[in-house]
C-alpha positions in Angstrom: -233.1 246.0 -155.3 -229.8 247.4 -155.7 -227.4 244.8 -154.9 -229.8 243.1 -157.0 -229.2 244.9 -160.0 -225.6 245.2 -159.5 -225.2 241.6 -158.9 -223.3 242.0 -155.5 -225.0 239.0 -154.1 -226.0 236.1 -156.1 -227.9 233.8 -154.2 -230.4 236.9 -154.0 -231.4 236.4 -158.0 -234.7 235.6 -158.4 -235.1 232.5 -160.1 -238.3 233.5 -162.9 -240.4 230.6 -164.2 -243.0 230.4 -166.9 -246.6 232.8 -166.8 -244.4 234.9 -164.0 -245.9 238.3 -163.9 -242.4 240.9 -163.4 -243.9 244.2 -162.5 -241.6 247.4 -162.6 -242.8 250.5 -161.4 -242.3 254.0 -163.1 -239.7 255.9 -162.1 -240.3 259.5 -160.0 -239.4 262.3 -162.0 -238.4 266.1 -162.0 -239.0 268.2 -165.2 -237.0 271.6 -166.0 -238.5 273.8 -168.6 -238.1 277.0 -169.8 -234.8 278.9 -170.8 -232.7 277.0 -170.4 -230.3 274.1 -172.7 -231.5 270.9 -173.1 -235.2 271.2 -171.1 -236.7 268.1 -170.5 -237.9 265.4 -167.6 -235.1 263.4 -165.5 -235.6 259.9 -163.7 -234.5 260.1 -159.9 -232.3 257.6 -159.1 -233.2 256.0 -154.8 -233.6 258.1 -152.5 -232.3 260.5 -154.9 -233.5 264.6 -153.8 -231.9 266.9 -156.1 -231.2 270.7 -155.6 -232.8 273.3 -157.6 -229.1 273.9 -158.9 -228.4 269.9 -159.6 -231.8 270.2 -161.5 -230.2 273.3 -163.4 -227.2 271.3 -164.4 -228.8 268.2 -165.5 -230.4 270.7 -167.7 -226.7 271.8 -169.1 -227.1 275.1 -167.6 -229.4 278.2 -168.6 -230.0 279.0 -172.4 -229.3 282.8 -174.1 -231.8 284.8 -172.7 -233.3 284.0 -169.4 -234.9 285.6 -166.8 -233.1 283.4 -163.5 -234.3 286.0 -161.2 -238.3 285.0 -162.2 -238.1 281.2 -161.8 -240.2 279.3 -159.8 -240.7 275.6 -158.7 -244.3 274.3 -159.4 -244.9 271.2 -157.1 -248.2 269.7 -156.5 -250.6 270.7 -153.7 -251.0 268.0 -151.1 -254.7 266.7 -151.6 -254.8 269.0 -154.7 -254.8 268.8 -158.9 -253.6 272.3 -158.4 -249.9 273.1 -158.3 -248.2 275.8 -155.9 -245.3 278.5 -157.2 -242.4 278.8 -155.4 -240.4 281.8 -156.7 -236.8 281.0 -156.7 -234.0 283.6 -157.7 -231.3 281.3 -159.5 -228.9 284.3 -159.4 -228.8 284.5 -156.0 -228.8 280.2 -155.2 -225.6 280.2 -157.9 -223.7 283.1 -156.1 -224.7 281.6 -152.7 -226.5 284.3 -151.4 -229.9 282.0 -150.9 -230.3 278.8 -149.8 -230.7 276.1 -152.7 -234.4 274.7 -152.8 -234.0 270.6 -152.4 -237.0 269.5 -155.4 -239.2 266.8 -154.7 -240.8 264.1 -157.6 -242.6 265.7 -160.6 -241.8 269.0 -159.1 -241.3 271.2 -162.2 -238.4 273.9 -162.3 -239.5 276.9 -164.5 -237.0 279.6 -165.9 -238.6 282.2 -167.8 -237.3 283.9 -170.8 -236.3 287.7 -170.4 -238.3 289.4 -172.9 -235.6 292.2 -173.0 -233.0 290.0 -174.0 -234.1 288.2 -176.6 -235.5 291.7 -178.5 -231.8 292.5 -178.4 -230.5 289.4 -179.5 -232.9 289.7 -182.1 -231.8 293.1 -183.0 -228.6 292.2 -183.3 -229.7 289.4 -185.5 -231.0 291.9 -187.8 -227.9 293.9 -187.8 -226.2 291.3 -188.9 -227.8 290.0 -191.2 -228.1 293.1 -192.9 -224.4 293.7 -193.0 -224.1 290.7 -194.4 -226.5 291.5 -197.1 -225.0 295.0 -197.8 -221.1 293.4 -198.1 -222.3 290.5 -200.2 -225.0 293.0 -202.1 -221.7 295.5 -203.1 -219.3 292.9 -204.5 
């Protein structure tokens, strides 16, 4: 189907007549939600098993306040609706110190948002803002 698509070989195009019937199937997919930048679902290409940390990048990396250390992969349970956890410490795949988890089609990479860091990042919000209000407020 490749070489089909790509054209290498010409003679292999399929010559389509009237009331044909083209069927394409869906495309497997991973999804990555959670804290990170642009969360969302991504097609697998052929034969195509991305890392947890290929997952993480087609993602454009973690967002401002997560929680790396609490993610999990949720993959579905063979015979099952129900889906298993896999915790995964992101920290520790990025600096090499645990082996990166290969993800299989409409497995489901979580990263959790660290509660602690976004009160601070609100807090500083705040404190902005309200320096901002007192400088404009004494002009």
């Amino acid at each position: 189907m490749k070489d089909l698509l790509a054209a290498t070989n010409p003679p292999e195009n399929i010559l389509i007549r009237p009331h044909d019937v083209i069927t394409v199937p869906s495309a497997e997919m991973i999804y990555v939600i959670g804290a990170v930048r642009k969360a969302g679902a991504f097609v697998l290409n052929e034969q195509e098993t991305p890392s947890v940390l290929q997952a993480l990048s087609m993602a454009e990396g973690l967002g401002s306040t997560p929680a790396p250390q609490r993610s999990k992969v949720l993959r579905q349970a063979a015979g099952s609706s129900q889906r298993d956890e896999i915790p995964i410490d992101l920290n520790r795949i990025i600096e090499g110190k645990a082996p990166d988890l290969l993800l299989q089609a409409n497995d489901i990479l979580f990263v959790p948002t660290s509660t602690g860091k976004q009160a601070a990042l609100r807090a500083v919000e705040a404190v902005i803002t309200t320096g901002t209000g007192i400088a404009i407020w004494r002009r």
